[in-house]
Each structure stands twice: as C-alpha cells, then as structure tokens.
C-alpha positions in Angstrom: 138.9 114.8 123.0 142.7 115.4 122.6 143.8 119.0 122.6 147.1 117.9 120.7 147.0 119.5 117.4 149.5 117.9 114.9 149.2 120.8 112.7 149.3 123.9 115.2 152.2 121.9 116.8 154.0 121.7 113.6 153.6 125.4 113.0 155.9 125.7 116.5 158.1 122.4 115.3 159.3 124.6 112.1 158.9 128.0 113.7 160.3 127.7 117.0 163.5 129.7 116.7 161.9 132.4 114.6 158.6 132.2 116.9 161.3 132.1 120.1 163.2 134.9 119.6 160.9 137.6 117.7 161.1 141.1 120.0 158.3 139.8 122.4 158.6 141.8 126.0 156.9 139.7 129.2 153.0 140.8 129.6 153.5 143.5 132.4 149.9 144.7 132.4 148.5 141.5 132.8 151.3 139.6 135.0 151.1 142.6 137.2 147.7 141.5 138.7 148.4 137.9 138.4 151.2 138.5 141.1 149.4 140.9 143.1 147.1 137.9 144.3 150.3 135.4 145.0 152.5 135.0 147.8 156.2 136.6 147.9 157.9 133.2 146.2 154.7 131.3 145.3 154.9 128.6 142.7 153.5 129.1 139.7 152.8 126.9 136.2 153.6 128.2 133.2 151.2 126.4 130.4 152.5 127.2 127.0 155.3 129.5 127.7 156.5 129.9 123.9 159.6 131.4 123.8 160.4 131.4 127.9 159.3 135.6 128.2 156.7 135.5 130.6 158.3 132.8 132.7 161.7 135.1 133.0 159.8 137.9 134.1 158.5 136.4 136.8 161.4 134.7 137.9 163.1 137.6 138.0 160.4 138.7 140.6 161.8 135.7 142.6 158.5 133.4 141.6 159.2 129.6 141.6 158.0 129.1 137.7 157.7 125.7 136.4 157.5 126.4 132.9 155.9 124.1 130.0 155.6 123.6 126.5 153.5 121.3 124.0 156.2 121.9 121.3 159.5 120.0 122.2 161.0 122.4 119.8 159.8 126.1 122.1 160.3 124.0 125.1 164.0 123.7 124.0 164.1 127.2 123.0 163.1 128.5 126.5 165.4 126.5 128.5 167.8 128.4 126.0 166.5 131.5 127.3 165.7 130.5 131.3 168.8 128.6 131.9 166.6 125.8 133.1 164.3 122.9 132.3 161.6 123.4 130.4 158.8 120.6 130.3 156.9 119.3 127.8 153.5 119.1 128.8 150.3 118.6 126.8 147.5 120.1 128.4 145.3 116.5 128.9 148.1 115.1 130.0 148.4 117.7 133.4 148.0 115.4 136.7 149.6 117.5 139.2 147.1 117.8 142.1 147.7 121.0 144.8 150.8 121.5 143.2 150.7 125.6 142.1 149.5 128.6 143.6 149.2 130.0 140.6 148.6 128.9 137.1 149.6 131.7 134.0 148.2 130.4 130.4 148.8 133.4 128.6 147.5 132.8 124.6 147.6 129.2 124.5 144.4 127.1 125.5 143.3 129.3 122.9 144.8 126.0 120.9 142.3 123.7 122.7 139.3 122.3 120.7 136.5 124.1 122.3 134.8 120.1 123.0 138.3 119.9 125.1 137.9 122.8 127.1 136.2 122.0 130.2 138.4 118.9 131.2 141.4 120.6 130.4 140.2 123.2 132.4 139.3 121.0 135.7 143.0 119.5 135.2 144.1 123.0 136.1 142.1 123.5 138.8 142.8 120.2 140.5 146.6 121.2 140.1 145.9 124.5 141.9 146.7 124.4 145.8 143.3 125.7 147.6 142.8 130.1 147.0 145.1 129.7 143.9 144.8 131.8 140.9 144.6 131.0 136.8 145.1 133.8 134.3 144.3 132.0 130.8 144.0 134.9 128.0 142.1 134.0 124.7 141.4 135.8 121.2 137.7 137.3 121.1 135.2 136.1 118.6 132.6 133.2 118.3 134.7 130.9 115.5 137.2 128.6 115.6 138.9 127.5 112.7 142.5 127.8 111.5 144.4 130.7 111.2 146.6 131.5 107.9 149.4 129.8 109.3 147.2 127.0 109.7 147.1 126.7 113.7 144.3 125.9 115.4 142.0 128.8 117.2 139.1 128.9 119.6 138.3 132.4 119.4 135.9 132.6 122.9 134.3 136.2 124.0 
C-alpha cells in the first residue's frame, strides 16, 4: 500500500508557505534526547521536515542533516530556510541501506495508512547504520480518518 496521499499532500501543495513559516520553534525537549544517543557530527535523516525547523536546529548543533519532504512545495520552502537541498522523498520510496545514524520523523508517518506502516517502517531501519536511533512522534488515539483540513491521520497510542 502507497503511503502517498493526494489529498494530505495537497493540503501542504496550497499551504506550504503559510504551513512553512507559522512561529514554529525546533522540538528541544524531544531532539534533546535524540542527540544525546548520537555521535558528535553523526548523520541524521530528516523524514518530513515541513518547514526546515527541526533540521536547522540540529545543524546548528554541527549534525550532518539530510533533510526530506513528500511535498515538493515544503521541500522548496526549507531549502529557503536551510540554505541547502531539500529532497523529495516519499516514504516507500526510501532505499538508503546503512546510510544514517539517526533517523528524526517528528509528526509525519502519522500520514501513513496504518496497512503501510510496517514496511515503511523496515525501510527506515534498513537505512539505519547498525546502534542507530529513530524518533517518529505520532498523535494518540485509536482512529484514523481525516482531519478538518482534510489530511490524512493515524492516530496510534
């Protein structure tokens, strides 16, 4: 099953300026203890990086972030922000193998069909070098549906 969402990804196609640049600080409480089990300089993928805040946070820490995007439209507006490439990268479509020490997927596999999950999930570890570490953050609850902007959710206690 596909975890590209024509509707959640038009949400971010017409929104991605507004979405980009709202007052949204980097995750501090929660990148804090990402980094505290990484290397000084480690490499790290950035799934769904939105509006580029979370990835210039932690290259400001001197972290070598390769930040992505499934929107064309965010991706564009973080390399605005970053100074740098962002890619666009559909979660199925992730075939880097040992590649990170660190994968950060802060609030957005939460746009995966549940039935999607699991492979999208074993993609991530196979791109994870061996003692590597994945923060993936989710919305609590037991439905998924559509939210009323109309993207997708998988809300997962």
């Amino acid at each position: 099953m596909s975890s590209k969402d024509d509707q959640t990804l038009g949400f971010y196609a017409e929104e991605a300026s507004a979405y980009a640049g709202r007052a949204r600080l980097a995750e501090h409480s929660r990148i804090d203890p990402f980094i505290a089990g990484l290397r000084p300089g480690a490499r790290i993928l950035e799934l769904g990086c939105g509006g580029g805040q979370d990835s210039e946070e932690m290259l400001r820490r001197g972290f070598d972030v390769v930040p992505t995007d499934g929107s064309p439209e965010l991706a564009a507006q973080a390399e605005q922000r970053l100074g740098r490439p962002v890619r666009v990268l559909l979660f199925e479509d992730l075939e880097d193998i040992a590649a990170y020490d660190g994968v950060w997927a802060h609030a957005c596999l939460l746009h995966a069909p549940r039935p999607a999950l699991p492979g999208i999930i074993d993609r991530i570890y196979r791109a994870l070098r061996p003692g590597g570490v994945l923060y993936a953050s989710f919305k609590a609850g037991e439905a998924e549906g559509r939210d009323g902007l109309g993207r997708y959710f998988n809300y997962l206690s």
